[in-house]
PDB file of N, CA, C and O in Angstrom:
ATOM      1  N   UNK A   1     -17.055  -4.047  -7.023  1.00  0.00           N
ATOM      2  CA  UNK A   1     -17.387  -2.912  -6.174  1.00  0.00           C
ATOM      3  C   UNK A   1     -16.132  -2.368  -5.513  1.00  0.00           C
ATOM      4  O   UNK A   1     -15.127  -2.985  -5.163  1.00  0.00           O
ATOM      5  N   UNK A   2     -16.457  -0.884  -5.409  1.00  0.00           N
ATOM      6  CA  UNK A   2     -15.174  -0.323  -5.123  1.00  0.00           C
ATOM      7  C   UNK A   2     -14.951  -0.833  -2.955  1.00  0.00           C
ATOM      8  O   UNK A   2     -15.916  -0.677  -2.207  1.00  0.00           O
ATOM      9  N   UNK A   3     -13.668  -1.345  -2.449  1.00  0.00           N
ATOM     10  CA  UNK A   3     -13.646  -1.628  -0.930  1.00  0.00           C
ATOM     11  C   UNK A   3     -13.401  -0.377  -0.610  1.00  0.00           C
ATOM     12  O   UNK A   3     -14.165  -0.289   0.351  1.00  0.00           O
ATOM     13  N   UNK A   4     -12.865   0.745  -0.704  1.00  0.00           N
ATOM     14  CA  UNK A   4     -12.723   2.214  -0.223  1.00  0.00           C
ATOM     15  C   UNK A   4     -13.495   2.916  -0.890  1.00  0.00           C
ATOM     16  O   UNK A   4     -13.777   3.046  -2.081  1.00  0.00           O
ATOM     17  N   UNK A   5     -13.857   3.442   0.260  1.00  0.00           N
ATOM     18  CA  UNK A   5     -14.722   4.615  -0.172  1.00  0.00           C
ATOM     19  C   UNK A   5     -14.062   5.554  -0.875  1.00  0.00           C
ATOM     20  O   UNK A   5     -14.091   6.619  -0.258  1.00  0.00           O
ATOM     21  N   UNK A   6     -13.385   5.639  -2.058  1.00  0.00           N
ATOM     22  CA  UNK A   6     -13.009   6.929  -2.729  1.00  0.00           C
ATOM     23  C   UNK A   6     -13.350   8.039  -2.464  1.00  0.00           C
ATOM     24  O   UNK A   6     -14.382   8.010  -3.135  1.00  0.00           O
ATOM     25  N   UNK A   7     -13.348   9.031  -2.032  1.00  0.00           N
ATOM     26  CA  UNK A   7     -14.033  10.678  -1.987  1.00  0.00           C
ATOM     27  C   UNK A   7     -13.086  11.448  -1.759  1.00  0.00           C
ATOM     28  O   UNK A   7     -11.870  11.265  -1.703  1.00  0.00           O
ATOM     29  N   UNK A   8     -14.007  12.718  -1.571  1.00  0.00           N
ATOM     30  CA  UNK A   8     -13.189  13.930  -1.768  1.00  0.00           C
ATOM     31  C   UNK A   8     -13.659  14.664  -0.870  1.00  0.00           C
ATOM     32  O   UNK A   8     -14.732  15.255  -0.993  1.00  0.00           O
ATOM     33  N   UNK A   9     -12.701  14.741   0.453  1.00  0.00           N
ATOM     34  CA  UNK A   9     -11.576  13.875   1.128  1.00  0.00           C
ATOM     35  C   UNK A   9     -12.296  12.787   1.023  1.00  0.00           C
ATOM     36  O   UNK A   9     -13.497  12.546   0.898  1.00  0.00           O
ATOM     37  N   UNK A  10     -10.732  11.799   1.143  1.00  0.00           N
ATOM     38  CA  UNK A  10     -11.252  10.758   1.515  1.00  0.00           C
ATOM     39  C   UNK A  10     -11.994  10.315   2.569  1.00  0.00           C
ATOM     40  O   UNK A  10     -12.077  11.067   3.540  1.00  0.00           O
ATOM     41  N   UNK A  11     -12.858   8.681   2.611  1.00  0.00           N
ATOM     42  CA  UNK A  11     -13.283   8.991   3.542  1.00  0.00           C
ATOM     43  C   UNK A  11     -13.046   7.132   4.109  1.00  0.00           C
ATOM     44  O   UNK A  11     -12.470   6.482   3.236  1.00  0.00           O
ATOM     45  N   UNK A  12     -13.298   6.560   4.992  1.00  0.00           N
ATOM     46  CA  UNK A  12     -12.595   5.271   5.651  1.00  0.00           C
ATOM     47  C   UNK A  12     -13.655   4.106   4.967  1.00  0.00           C
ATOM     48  O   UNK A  12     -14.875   4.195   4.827  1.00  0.00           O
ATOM     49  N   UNK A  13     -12.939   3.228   4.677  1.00  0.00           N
ATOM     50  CA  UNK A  13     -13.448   2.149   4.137  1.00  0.00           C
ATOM     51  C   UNK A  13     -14.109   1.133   4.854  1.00  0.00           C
ATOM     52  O   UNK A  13     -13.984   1.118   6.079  1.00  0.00           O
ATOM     53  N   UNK A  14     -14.985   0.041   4.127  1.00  0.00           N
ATOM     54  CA  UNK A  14     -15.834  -0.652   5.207  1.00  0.00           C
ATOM     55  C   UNK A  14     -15.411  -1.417   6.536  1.00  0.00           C
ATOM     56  O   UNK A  14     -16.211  -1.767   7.403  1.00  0.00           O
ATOM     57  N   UNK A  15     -13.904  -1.646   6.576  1.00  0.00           N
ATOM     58  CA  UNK A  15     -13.384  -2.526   7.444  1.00  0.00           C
ATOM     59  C   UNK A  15     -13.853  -3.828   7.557  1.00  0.00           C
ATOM     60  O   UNK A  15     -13.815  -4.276   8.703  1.00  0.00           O
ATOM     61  N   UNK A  16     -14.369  -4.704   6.524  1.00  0.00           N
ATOM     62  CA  UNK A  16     -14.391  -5.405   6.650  1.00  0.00           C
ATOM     63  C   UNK A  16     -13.734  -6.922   6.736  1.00  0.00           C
ATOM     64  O   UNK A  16     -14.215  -8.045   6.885  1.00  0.00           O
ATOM     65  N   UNK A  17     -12.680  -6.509   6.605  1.00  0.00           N
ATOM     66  CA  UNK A  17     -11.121  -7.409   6.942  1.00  0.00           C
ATOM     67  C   UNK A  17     -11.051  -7.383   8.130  1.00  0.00           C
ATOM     68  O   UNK A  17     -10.849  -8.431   8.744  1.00  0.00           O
ATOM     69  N   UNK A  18     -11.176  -6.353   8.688  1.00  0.00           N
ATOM     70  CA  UNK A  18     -10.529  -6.324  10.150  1.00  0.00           C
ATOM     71  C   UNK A  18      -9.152  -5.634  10.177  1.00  0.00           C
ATOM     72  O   UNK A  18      -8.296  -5.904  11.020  1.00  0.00           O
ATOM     73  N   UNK A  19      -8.971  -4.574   9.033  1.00  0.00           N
ATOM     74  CA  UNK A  19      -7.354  -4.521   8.419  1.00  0.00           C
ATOM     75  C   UNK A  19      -7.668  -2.678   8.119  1.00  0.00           C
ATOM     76  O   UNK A  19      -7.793  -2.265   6.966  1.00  0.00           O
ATOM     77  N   UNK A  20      -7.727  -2.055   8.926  1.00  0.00           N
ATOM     78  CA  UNK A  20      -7.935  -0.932   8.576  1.00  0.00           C
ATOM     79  C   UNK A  20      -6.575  -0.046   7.927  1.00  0.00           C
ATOM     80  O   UNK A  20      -5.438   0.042   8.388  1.00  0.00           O
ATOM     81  N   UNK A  21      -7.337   0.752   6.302  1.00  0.00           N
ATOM     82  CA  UNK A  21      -5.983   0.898   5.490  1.00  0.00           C
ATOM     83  C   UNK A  21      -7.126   1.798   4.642  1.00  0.00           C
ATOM     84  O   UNK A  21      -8.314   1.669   4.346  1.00  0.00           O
ATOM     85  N   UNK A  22      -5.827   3.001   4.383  1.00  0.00           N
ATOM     86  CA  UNK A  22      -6.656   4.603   3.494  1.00  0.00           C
ATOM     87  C   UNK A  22      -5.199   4.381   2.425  1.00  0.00           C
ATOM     88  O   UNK A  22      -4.016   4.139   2.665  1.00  0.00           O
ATOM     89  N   UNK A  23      -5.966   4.600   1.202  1.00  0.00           N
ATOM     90  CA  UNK A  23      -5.256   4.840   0.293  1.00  0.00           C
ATOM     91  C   UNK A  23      -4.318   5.577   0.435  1.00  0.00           C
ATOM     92  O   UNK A  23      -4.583   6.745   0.719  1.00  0.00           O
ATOM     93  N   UNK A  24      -2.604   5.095   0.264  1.00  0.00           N
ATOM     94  CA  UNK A  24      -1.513   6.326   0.196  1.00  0.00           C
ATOM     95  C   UNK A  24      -0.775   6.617  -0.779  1.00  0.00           C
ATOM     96  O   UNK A  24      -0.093   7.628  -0.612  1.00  0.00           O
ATOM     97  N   UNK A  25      -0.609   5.807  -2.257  1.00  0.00           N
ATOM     98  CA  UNK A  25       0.060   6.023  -3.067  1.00  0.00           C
ATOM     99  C   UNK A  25       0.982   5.822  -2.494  1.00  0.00           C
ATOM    100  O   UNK A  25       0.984   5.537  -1.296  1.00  0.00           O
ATOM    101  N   UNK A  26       2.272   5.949  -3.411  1.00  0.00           N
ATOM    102  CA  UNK A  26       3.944   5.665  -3.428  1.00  0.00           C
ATOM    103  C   UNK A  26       4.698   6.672  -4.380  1.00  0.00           C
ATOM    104  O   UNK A  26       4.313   7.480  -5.226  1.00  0.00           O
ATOM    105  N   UNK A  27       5.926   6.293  -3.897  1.00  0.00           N
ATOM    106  CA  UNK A  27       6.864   7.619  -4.945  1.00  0.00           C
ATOM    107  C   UNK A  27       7.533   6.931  -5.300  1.00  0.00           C
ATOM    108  O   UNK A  27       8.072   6.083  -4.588  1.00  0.00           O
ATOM    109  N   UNK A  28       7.782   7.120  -6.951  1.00  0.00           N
ATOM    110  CA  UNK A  28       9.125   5.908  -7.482  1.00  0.00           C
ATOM    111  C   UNK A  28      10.280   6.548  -7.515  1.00  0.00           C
ATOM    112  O   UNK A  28      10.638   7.600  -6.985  1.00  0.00           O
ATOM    113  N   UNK A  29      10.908   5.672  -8.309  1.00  0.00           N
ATOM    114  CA  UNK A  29      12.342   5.923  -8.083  1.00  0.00           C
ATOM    115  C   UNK A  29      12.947   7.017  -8.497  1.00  0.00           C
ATOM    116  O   UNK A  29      14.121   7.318  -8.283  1.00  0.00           O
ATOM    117  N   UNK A  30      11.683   7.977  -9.443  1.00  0.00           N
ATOM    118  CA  UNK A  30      12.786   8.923 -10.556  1.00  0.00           C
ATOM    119  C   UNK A  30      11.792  10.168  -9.566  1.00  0.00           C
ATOM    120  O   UNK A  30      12.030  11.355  -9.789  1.00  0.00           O
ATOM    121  N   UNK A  31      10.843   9.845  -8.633  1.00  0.00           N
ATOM    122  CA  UNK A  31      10.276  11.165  -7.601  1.00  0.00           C
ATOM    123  C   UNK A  31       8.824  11.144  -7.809  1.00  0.00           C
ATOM    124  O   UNK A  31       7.940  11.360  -6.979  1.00  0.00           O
ATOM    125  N   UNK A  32       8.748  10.929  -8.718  1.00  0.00           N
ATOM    126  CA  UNK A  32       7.202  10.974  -9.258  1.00  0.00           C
ATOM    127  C   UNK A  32       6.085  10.169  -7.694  1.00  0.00           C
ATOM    128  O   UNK A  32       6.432   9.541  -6.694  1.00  0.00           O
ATOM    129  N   UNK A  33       5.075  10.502  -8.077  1.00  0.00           N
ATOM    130  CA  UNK A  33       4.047   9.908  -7.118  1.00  0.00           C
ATOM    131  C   UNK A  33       2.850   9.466  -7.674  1.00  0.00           C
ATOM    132  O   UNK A  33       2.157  10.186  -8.393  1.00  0.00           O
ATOM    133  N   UNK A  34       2.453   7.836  -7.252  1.00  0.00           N
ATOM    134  CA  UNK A  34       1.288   7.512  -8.067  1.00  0.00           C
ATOM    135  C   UNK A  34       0.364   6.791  -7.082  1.00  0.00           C
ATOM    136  O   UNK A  34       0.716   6.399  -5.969  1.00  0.00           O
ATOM    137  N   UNK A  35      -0.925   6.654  -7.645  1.00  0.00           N
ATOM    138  CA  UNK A  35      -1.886   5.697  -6.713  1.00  0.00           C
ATOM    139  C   UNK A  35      -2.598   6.835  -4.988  1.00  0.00           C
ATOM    140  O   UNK A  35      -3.403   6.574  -4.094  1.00  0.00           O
ATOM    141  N   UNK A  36      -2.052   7.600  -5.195  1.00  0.00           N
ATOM    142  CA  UNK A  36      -2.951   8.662  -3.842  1.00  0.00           C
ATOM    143  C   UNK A  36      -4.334   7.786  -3.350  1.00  0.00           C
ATOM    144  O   UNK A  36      -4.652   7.246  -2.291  1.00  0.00           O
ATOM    145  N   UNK A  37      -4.997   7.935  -4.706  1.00  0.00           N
ATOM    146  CA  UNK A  37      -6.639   7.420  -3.922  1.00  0.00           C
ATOM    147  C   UNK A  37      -6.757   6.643  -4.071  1.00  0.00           C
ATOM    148  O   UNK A  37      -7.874   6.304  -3.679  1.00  0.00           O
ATOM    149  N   UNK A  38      -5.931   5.467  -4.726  1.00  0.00           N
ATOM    150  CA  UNK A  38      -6.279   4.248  -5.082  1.00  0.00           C
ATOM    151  C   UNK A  38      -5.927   2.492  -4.419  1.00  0.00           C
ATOM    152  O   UNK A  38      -6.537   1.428  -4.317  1.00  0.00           O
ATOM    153  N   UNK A  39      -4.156   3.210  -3.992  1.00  0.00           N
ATOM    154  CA  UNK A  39      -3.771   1.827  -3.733  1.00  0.00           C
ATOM    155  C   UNK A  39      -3.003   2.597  -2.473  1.00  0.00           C
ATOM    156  O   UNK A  39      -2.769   3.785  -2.251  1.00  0.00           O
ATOM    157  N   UNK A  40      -2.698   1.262  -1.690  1.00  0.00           N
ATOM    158  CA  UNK A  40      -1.777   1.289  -0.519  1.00  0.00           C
ATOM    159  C   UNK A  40      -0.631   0.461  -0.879  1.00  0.00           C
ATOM    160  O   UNK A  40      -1.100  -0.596  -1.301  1.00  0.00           O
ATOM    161  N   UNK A  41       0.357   0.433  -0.910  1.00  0.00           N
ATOM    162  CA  UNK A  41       1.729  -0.445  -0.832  1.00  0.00           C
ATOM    163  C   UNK A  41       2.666  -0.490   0.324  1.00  0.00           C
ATOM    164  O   UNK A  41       3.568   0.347   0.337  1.00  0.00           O
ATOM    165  N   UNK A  42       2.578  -1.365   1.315  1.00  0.00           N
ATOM    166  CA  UNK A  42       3.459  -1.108   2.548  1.00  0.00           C
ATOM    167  C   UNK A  42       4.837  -2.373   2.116  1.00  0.00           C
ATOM    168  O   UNK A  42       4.899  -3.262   1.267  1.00  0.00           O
ATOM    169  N   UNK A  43       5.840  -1.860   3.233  1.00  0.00           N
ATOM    170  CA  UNK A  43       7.027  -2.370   2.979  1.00  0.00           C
ATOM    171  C   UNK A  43       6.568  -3.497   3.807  1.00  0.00           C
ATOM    172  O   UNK A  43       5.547  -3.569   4.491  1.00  0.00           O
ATOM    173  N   UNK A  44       7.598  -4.454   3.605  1.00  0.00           N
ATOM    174  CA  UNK A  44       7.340  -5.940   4.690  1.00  0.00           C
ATOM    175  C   UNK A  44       9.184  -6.065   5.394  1.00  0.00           C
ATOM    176  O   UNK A  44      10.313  -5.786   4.990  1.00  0.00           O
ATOM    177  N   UNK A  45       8.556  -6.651   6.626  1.00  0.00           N
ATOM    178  CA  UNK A  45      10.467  -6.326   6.913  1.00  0.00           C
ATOM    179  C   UNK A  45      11.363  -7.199   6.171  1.00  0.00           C
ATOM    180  O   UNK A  45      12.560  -6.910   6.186  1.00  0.00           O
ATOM    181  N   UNK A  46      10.973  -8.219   5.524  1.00  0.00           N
ATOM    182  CA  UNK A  46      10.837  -9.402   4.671  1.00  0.00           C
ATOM    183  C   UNK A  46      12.184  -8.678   3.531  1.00  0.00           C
ATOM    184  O   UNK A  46      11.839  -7.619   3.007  1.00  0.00           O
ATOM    185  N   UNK A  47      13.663  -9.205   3.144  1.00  0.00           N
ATOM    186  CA  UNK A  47      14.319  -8.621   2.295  1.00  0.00           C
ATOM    187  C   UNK A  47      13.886  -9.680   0.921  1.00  0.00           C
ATOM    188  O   UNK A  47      13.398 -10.747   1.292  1.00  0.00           O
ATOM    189  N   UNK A  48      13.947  -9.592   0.159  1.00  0.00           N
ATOM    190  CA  UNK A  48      13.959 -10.734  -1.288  1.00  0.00           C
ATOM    191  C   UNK A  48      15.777 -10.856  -1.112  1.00  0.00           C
ATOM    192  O   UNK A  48      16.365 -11.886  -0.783  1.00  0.00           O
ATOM    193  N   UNK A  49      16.519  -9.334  -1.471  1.00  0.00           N
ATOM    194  CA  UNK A  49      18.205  -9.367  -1.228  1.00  0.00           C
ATOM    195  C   UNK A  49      18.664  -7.900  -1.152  1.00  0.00           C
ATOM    196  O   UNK A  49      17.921  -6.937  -0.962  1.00  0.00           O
ATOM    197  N   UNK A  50      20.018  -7.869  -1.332  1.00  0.00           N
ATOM    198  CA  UNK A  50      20.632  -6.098  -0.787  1.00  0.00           C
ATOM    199  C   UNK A  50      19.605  -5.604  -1.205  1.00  0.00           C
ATOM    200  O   UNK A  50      18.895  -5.127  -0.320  1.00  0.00           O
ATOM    201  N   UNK A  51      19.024  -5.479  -2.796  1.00  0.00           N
ATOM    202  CA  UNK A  51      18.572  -4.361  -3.353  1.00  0.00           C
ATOM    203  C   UNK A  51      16.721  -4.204  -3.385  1.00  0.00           C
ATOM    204  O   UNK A  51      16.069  -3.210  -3.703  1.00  0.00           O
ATOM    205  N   UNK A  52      16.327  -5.276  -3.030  1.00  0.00           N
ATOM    206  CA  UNK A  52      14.867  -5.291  -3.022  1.00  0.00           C
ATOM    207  C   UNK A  52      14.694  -5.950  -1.807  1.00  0.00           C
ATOM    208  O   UNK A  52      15.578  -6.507  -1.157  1.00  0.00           O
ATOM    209  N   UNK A  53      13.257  -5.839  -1.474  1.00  0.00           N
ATOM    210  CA  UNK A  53      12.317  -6.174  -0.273  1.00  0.00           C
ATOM    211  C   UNK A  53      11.144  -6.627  -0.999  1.00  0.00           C
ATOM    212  O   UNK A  53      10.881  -6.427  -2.185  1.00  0.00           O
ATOM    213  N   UNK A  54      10.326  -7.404   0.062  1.00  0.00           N
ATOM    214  CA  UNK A  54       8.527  -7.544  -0.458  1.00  0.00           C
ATOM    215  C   UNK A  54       7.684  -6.927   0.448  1.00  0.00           C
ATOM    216  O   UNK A  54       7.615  -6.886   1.676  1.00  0.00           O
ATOM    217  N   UNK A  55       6.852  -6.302  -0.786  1.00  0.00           N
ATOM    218  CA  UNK A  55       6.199  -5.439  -0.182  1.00  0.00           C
ATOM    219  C   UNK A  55       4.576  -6.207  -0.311  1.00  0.00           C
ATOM    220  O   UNK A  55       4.423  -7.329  -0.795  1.00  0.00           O
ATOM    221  N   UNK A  56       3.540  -5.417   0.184  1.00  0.00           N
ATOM    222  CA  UNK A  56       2.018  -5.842   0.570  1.00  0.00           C
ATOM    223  C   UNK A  56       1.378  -4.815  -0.409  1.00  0.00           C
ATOM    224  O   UNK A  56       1.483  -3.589  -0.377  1.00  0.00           O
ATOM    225  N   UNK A  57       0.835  -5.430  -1.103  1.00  0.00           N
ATOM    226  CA  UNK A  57      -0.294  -4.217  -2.460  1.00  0.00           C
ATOM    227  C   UNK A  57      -1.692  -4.845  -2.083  1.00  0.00           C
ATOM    228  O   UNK A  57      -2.095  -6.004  -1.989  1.00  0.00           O
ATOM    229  N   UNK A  58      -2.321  -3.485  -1.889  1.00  0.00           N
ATOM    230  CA  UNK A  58      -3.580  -3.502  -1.530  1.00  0.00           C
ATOM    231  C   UNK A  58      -4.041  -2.486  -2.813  1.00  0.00           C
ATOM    232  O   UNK A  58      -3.278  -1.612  -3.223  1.00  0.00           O
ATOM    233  N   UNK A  59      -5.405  -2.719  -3.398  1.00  0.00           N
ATOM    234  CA  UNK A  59      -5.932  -1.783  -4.428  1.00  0.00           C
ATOM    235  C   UNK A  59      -7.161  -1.591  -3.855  1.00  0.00           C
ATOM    236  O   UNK A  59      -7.569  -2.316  -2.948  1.00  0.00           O
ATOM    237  N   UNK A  60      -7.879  -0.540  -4.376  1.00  0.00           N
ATOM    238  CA  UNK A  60      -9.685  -0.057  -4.128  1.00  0.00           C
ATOM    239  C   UNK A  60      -9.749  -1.098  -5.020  1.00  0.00           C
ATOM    240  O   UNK A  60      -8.681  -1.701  -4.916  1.00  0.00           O
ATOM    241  N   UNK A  61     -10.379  -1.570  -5.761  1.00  0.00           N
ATOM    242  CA  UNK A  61     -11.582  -2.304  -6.134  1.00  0.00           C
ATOM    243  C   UNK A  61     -10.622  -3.923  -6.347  1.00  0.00           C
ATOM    244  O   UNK A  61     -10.557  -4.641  -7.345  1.00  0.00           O
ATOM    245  N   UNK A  62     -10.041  -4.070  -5.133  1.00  0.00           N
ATOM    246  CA  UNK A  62      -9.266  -5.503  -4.943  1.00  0.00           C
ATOM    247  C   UNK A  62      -9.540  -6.173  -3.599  1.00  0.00           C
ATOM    248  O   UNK A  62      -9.383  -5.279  -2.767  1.00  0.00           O
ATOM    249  N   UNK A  63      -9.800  -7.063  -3.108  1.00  0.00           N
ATOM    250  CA  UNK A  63     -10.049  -7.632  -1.870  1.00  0.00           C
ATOM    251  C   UNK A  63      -9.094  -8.690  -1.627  1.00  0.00           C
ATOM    252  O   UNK A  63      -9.345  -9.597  -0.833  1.00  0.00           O
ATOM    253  N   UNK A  64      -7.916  -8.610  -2.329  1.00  0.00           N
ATOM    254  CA  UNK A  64      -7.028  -9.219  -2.348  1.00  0.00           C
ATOM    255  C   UNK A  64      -5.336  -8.416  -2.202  1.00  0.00           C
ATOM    256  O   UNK A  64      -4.934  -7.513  -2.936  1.00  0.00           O
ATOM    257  N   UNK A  65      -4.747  -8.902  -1.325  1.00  0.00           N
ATOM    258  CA  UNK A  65      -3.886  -8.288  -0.647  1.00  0.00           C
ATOM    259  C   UNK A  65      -2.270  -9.057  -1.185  1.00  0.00           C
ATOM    260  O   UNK A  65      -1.594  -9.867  -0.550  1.00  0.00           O
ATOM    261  N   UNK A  66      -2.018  -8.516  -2.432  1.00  0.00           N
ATOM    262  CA  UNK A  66      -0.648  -8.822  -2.987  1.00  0.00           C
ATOM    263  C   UNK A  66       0.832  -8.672  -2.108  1.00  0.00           C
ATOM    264  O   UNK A  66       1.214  -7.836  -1.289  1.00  0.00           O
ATOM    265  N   UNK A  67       1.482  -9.930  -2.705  1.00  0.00           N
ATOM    266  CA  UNK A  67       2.694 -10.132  -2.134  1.00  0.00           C
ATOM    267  C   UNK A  67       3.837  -9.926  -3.114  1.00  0.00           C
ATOM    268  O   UNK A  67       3.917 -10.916  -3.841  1.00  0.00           O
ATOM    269  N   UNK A  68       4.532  -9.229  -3.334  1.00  0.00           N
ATOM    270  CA  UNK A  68       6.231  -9.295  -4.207  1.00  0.00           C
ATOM    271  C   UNK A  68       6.953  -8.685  -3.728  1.00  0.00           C
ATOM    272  O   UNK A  68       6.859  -8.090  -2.655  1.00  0.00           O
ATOM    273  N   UNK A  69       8.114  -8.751  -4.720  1.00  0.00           N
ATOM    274  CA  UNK A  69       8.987  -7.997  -4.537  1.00  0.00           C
ATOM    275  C   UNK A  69       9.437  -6.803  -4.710  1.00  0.00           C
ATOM    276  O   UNK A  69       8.636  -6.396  -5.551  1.00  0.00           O
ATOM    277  N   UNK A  70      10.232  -5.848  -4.491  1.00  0.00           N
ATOM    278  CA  UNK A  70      10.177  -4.690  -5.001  1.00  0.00           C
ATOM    279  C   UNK A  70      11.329  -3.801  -4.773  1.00  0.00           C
ATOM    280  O   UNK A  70      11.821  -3.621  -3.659  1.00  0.00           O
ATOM    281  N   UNK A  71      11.693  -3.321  -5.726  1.00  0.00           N
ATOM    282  CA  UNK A  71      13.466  -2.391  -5.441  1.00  0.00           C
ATOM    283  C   UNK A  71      13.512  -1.497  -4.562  1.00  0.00           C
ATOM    284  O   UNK A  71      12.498  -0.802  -4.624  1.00  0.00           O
ATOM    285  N   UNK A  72      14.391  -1.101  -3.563  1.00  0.00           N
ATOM    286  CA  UNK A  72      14.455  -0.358  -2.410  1.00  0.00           C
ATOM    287  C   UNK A  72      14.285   0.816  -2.543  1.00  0.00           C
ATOM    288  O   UNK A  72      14.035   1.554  -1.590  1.00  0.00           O
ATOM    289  N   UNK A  73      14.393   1.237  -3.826  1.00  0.00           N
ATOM    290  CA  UNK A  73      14.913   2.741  -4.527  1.00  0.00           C
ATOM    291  C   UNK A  73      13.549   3.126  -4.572  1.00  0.00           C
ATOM    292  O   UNK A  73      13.410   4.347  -4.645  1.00  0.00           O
ATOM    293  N   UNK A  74      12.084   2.206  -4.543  1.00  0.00           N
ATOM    294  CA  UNK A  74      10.950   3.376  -4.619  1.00  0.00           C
ATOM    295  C   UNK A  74      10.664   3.742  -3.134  1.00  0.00           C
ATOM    296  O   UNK A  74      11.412   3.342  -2.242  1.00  0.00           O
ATOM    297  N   UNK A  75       9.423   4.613  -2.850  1.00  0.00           N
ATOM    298  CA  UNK A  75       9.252   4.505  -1.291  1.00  0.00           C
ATOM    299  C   UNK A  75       7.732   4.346  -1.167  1.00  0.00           C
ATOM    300  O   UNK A  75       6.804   4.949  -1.707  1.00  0.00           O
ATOM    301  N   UNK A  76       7.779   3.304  -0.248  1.00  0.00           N
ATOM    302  CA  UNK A  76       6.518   3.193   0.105  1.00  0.00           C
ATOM    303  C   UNK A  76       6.342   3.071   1.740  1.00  0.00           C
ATOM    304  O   UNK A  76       7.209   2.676   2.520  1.00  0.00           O
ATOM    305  N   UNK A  77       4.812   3.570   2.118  1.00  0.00           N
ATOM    306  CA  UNK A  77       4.968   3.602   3.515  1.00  0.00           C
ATOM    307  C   UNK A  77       5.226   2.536   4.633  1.00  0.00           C
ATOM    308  O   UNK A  77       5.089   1.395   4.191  1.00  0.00           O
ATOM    309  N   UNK A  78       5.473   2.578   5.610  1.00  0.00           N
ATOM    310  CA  UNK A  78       5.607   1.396   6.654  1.00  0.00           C
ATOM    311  C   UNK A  78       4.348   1.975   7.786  1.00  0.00           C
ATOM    312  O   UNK A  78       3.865   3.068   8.082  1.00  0.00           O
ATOM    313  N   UNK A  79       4.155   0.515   8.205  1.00  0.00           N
ATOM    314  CA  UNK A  79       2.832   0.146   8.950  1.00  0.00           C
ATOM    315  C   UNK A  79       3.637  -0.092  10.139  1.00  0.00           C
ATOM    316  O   UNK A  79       4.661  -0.775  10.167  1.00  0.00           O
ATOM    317  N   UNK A  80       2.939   0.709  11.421  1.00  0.00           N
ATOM    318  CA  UNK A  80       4.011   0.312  12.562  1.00  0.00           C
ATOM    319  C   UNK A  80       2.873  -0.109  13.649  1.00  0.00           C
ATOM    320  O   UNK A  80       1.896   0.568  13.971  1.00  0.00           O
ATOM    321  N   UNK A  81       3.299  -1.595  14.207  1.00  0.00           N
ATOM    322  CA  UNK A  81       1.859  -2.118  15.222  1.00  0.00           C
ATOM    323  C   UNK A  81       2.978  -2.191  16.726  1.00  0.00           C
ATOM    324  O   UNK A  81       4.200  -2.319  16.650  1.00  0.00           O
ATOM    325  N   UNK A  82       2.455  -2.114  17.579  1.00  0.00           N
ATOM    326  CA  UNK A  82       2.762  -2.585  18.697  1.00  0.00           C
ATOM    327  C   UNK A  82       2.058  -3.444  19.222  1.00  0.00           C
ATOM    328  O   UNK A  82       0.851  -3.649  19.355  1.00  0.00           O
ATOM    329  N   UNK A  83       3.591  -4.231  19.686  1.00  0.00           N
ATOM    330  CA  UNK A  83       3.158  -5.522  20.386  1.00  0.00           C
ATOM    331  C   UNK A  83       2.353  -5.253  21.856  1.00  0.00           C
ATOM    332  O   UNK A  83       1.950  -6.207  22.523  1.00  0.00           O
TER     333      UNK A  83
END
């Protein structure tokens, strides 16, 4: 089952994590843009080394919240919480 509500607009997902998150897509390295309605990818302040970081992959029909690595050169958004 899909965890976001996909639509058109979108519209907010069940929250049932406790982790509230709207699909944003990412832009790679050559400009392009993929994943809009589908996935979220946030940066982690976390480096792997100079040239990569690990980032957090979240998908719609995933309830599982991926960890790797990933080259600096794409962009993905940052999540900003206050303490």
């Amino acid at each position: 089952s899909t965890l976001w509500n996909v639509a058109s607009p979108p519209s907010p997902g069940t929250n049932t994590s406790g982790f509230s998150a709207l699909p944003s897509g990412f832009r790679l390295s050559n400009g392009s843009f993929s994943g809009i309605s589908d996935e979220t990818i946030l940066w982690s302040a976390t480096e792997v080394d100079a040239s990569s970081a690990y980032i957090r992959y979240l998908q719609a029909n995933s309830g599982f919240v991926n960890t790797y690595g990933n080259t600096k050169s794409n962009g993905f958004p940052v999540r900003c919480l206050r303490d």
